[in-house]
C-alpha positions as CSV (number, residue, x, y, z in Angstrom):
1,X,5.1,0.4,30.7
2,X,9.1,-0.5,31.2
3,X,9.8,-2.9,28.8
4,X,12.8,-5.5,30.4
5,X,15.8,-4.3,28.7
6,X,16.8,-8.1,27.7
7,X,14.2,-7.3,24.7
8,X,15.9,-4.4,23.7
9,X,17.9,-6.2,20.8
10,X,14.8,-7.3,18.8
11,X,11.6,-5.4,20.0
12,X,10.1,-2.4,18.3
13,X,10.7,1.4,19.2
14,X,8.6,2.2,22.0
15,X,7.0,5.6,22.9
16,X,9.8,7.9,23.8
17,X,11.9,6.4,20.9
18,X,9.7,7.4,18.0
19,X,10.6,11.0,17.7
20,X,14.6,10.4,17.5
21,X,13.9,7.2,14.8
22,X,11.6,9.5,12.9
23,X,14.5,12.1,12.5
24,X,17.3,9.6,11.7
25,X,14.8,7.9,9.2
26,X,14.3,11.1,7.1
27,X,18.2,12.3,7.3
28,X,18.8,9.1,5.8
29,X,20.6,9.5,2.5
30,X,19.0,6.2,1.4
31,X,15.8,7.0,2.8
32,X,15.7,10.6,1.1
33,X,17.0,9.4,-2.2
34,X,13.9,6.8,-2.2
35,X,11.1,9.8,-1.3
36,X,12.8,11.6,-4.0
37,X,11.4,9.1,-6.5
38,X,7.8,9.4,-5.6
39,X,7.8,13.2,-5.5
40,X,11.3,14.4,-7.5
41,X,9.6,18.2,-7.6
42,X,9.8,18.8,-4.2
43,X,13.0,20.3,-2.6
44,X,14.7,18.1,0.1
45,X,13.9,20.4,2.7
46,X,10.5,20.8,2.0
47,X,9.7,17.0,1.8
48,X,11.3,16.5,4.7
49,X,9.2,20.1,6.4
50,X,5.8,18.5,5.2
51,X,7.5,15.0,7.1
52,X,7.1,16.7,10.5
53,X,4.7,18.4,10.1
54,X,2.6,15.0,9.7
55,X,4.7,13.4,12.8
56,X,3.2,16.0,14.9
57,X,1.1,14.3,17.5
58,X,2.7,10.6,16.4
59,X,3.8,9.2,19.7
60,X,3.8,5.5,19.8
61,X,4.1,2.8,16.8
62,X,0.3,2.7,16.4
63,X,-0.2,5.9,15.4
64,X,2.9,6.0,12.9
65,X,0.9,3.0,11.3
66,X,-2.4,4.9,11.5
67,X,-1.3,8.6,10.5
68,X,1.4,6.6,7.8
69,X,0.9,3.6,7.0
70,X,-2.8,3.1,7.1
71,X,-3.7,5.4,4.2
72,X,-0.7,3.9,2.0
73,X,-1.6,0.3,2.7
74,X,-5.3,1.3,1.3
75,X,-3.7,2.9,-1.9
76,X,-1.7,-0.9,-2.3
77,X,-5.5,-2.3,-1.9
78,X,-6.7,0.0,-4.4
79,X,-4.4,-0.3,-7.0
80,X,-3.3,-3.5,-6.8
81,X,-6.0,-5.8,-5.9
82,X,-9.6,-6.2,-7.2
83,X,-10.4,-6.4,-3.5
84,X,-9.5,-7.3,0.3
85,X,-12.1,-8.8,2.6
86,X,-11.4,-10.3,6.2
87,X,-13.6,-13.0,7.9
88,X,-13.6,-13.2,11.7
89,X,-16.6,-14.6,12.7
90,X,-14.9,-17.1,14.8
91,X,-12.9,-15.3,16.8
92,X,-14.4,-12.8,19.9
93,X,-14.5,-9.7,19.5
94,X,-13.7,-8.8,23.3
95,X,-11.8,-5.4,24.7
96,X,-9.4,-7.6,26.5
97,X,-8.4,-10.3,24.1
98,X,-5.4,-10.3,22.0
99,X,-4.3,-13.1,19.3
100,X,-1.4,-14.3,17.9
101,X,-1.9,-15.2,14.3
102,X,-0.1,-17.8,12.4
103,X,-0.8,-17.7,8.6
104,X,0.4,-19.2,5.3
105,X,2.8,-16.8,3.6
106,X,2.1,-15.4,0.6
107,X,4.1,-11.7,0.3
108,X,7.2,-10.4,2.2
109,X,5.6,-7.2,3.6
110,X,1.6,-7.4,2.6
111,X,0.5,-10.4,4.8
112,X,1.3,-8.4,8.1
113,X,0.1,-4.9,6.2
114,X,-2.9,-5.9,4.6
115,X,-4.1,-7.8,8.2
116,X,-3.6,-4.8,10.5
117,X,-5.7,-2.2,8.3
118,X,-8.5,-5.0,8.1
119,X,-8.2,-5.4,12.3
120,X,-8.6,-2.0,12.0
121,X,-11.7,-1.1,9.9
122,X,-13.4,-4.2,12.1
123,X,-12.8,-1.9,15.2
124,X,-10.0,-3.7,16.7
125,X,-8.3,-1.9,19.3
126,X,-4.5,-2.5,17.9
127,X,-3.1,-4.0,15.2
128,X,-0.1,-6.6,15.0
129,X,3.3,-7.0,15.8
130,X,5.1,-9.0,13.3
131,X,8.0,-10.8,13.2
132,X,10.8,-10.0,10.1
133,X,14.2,-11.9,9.4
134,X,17.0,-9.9,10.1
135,X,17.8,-11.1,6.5
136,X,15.9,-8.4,4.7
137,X,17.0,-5.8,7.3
138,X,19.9,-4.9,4.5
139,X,20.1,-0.9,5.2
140,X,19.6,1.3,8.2
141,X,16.7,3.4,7.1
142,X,15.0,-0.4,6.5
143,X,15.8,-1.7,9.9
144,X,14.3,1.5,11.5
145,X,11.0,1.9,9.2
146,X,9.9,-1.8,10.5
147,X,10.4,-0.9,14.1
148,X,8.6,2.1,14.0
149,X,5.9,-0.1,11.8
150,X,6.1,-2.8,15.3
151,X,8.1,-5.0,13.6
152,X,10.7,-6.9,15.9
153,X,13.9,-8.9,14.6
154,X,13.7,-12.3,13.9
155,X,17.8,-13.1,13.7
156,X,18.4,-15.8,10.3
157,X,21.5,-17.5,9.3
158,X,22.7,-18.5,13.2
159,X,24.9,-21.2,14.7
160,X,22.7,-24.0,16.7
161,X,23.6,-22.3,19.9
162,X,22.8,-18.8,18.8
163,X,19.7,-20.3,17.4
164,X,18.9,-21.6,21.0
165,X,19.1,-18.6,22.4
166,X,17.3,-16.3,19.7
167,X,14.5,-18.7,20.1
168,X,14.5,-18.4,23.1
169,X,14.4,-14.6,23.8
170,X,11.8,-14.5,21.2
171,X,9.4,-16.7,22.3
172,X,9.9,-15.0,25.7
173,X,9.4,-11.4,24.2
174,X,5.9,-13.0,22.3
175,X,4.4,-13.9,25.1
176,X,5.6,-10.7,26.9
177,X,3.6,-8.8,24.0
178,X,0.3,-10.8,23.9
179,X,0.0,-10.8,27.5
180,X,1.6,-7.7,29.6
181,X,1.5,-5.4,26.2
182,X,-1.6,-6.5,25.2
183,X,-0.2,-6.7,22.0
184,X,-1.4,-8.9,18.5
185,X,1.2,-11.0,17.3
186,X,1.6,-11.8,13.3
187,X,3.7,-14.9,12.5
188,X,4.2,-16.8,9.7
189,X,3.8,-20.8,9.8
190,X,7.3,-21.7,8.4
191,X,10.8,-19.6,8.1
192,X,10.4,-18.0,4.7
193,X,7.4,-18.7,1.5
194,X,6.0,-22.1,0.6
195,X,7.7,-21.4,-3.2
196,X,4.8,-24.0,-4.5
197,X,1.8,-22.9,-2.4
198,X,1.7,-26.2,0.1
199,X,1.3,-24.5,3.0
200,X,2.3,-26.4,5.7
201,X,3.0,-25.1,10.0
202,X,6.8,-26.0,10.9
203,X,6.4,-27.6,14.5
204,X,9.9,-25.9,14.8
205,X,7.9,-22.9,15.2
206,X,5.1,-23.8,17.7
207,X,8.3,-25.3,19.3
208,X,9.7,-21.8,19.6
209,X,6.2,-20.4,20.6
210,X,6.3,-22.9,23.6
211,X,9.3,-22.0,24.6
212,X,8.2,-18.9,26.6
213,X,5.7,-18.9,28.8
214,X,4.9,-20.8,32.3
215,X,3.1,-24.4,32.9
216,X,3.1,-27.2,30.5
217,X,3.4,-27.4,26.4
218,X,-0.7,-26.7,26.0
219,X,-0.4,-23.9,28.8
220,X,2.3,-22.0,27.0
221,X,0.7,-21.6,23.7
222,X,-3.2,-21.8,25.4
223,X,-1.4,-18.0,27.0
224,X,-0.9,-17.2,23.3
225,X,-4.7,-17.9,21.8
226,X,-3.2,-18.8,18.9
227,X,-5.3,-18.2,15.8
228,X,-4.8,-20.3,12.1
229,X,-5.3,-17.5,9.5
230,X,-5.7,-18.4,5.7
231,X,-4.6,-15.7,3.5
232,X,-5.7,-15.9,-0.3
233,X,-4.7,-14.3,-3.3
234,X,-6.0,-15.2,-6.5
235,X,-2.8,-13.9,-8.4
236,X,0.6,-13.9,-6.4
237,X,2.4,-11.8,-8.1
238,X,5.7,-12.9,-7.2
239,X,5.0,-16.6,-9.2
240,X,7.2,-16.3,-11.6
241,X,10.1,-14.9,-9.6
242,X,9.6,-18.4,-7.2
243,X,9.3,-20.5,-10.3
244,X,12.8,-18.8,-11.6
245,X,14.4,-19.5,-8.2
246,X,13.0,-23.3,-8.8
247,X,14.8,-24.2,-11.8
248,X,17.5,-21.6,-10.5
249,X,18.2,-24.7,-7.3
250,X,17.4,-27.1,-10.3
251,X,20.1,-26.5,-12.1
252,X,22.8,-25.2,-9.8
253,X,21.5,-26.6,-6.1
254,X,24.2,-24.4,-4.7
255,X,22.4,-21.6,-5.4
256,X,21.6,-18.9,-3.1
257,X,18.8,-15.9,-3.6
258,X,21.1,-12.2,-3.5
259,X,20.6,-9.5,-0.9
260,X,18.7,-7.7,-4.5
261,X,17.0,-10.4,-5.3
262,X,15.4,-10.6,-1.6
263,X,14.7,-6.4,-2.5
264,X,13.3,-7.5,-6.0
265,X,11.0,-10.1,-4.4
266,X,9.6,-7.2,-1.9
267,X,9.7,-4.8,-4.7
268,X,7.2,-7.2,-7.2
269,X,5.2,-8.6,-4.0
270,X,3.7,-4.8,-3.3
271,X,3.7,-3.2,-6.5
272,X,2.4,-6.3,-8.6
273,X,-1.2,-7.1,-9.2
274,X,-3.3,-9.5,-6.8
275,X,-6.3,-10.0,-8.3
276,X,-8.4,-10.8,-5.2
277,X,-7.2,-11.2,-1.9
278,X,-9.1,-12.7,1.3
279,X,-8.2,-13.3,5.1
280,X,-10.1,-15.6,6.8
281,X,-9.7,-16.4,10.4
282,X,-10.2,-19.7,12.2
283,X,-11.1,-20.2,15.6
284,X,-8.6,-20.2,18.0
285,X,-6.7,-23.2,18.6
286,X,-7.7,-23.0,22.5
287,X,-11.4,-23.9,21.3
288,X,-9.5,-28.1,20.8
289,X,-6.1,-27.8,22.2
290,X,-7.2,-29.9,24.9
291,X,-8.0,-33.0,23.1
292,X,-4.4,-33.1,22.3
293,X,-2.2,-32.2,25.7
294,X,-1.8,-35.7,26.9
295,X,0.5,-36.5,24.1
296,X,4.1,-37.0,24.1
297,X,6.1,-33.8,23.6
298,X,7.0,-34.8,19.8
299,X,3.9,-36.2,18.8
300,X,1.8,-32.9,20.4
301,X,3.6,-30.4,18.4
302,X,3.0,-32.3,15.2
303,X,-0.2,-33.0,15.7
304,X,-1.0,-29.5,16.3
305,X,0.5,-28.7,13.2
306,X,-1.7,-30.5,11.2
307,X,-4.6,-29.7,12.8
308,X,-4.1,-25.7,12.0
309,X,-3.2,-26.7,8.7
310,X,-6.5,-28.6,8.0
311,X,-7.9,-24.8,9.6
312,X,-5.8,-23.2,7.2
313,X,-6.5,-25.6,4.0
314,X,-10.4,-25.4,4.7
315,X,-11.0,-21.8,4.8
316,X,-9.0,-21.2,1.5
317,X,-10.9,-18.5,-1.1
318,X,-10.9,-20.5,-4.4
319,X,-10.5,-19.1,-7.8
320,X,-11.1,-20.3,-11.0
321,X,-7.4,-19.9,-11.6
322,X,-7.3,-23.0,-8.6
323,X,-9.5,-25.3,-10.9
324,X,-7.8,-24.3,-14.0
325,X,-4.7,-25.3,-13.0
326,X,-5.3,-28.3,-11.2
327,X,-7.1,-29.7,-14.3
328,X,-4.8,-28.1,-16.6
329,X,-1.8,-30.8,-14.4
330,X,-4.0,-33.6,-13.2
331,X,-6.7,-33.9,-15.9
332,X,-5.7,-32.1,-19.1
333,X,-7.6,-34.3,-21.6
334,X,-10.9,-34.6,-19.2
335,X,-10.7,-31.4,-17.3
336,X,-12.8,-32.0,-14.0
337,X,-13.5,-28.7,-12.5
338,X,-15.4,-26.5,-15.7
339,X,-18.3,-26.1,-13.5
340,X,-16.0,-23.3,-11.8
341,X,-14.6,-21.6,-14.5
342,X,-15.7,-20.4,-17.8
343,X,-13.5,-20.4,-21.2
344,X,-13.2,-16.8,-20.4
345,X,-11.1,-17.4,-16.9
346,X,-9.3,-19.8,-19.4
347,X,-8.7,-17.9,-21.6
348,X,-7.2,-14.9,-19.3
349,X,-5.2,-17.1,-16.8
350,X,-3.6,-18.8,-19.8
351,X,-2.8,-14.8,-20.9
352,X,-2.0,-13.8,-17.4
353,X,0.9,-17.5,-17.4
354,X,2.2,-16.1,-21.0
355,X,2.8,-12.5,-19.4
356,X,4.7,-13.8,-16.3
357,X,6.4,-16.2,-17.9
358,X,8.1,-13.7,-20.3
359,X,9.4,-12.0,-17.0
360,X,11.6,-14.7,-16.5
361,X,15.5,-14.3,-18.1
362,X,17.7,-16.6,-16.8
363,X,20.0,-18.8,-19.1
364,X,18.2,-22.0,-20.7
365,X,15.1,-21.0,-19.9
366,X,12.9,-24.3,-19.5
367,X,9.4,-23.0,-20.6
368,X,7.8,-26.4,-19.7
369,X,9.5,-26.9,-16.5
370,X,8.1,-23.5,-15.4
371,X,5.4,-23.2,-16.5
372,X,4.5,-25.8,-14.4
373,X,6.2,-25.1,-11.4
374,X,3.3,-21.7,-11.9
375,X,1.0,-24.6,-12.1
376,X,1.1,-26.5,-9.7
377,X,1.6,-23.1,-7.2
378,X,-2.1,-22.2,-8.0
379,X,-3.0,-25.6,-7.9
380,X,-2.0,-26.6,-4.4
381,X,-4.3,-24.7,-2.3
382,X,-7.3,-26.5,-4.6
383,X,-5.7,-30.1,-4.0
384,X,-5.0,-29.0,0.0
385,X,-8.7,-27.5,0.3
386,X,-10.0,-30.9,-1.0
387,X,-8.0,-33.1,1.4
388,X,-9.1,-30.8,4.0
389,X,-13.0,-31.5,3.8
């Protein structure tokens, strides 16, 4: 398939492109210096012989995921998490459907990851595209790694007419994907993490989603079969880094996260612990997007929003760490929710607060201000569940 060349700016390599990345990526001086640090025995020249001799046979981004990063996204799952499981029950399981998923955001690299090696134990025939800020695209070797991993450029920190545009070839390139490509499509709900764990959809972007596409607002993102996907971790491990960056705006609201702190945040999100981590997906929003197409432009996107949230909110995987918390904040002296936790989950989430809390080294540290921004993170999927039923 010839891909129009107006995509060339932001799509993923393509087969044809894969060998020529593949050798750029490893001559990387970056790049090498980084394998160097998982295996510092072997020679240069060896790594990089063993490196092709792997590629051999790797022709398109699919099978770089499933010869690469397949069997390293597994070792994450391993050793990392006490466990990934993936509900799909409601959507079809058909040879020629493809989705676009819109989640919650909960880690930089692992939402995207830890969704296409589930697709593809369930027997999917492809995995996801996703879409990554330019933002965290800070070196060469990173900017090439994503595209052979069918990641395509979503450009950050734009003028209102650049961001017009950008939308706009995006949106056009999406729909491109899911329906000449036959491509999945990962997207997060808002531009960046909910730092407190209220996950809410930005109509900005089912705005952008709509913007591609032929035939009316429900048309354009019916084309898309949208699908709400909750993602659950019982531990994120990147807490106390988003609490710091709370009382980091608190105190100075100029305050801007670094180019390292963006690396620091990727860095903790993959090699941190998870406790246990769940995907469930929804149905797909074409299944009621027709109750809502007769509304105003305004009013259709917002109420669309909320009615993937609710989908989001309700297929949450609680853990006693939810309950804790939310008692811990809303009903410390008459704790509500002991039915779902024992003094033993207490006991080791209190443990678990005290260890991440220690991370944290900025000047005047504000323990109690903290401690309950980490609170009320694990907290907000309980209170958003509840709202939802």
């Amino acid at each position: 398939m010839t891909i129009p060349a107006e995509f060339d700016e932001i799509r993923p390599y393509v087969e044809g492109e894969m060998k020529q990345a593949f050798e750029e990526l490893i001559n990387d001086r970056q790049f090498s210096l980084l394998l160097k640090g998982f295996v510092p025995w072997l020679p240069k020249s060896f790594r990089n012989g063993l490196l092709r001799l792997a590629f051999i046979g790797v022709k398109t981004p699919l099978d770089f995921q499933l010869r690469f990063m397949k069997p390293i996204v597994w070792y994450f799952v391993r050793k990392y998490t006490d466990g990934l499981d993936f509900e799909d029950d409601a959507i079809h399981q058909q040879p020629d459907s493809r989705y676009t998923f819109v989640s919650n955001h909960r880690d930089i690299v692992l939402d995207s990851a830890f969704l296409d090696v589930m697709l593809n134990k369930k027997g999917y025939p492809t995995t996801v595209e996703i879409g990554i800020g330019d933002n965290l695209l800070i070196y060469p070797w990173i900017k090439r790694l994503v595209r052979m991993n069918k990641a395509f450029t979503v450009r950050r920190g734009l003028t209102a007419h650049e961001m017009m545009r950008s939308s706009q070839l995006m949106s056009s390139y999406i729909h491109y994907a899911v329906t000449q490509k036959k491509e999945n499509i990962w997207i997060a709900q808002r531009e960046g993490r909910a730092k407190d764990s209220d996950d809410r959809t930005q109509d900005s972007v089912l705005k952008m989603l709509a913007m591609g596409g032929e035939g009316e607002m429900a048309d354009k993102l019916r084309d898309l079969n949208i699908v709400p996907l909750t993602i659950s971790y019982e531990f994120d491990p990147c807490d106390y880094l988003k609490a710091q960056e709370f009382q980091q705006k608190r105190d100075n609201p100029a305050f801007k996260k670094s180019r390292q702190d963006d690396l620091d945040n990727m860095k903790t999100g993959i090699f941190g612990y998870k406790g246990r981590v769940h995907y469930h997906c929804a149905a797909p929003i074409i299944t009621w997007l027709d109750e809502l197409k007769d509304l105003p432009k305004n009013e259709f996107f917002k109420a669309v929003a909320q009615r993937m949230d609710t989908e989001i909110h309700r297929h949450y995987r609680l853990y006693p760490c939810n309950y804790i918390a939310l008692d811990f904040l809303d009903n410390p002296g008459n704790p509500k929710y002991t039915s779902c936790y024992t003094p033993a989950d207490v006991e080791r989430f209190e443990q678990y607060l005290s260890g991440q809390l220690a991370k944290i080294n900025i000047p005047d540290k504000d323990e109690a201000f903290l401690r309950e921004r980490m609170l009320t993170m694990y907290a907000n999927p309980l209170r958003n569940y509840l709202a939802a039923q």
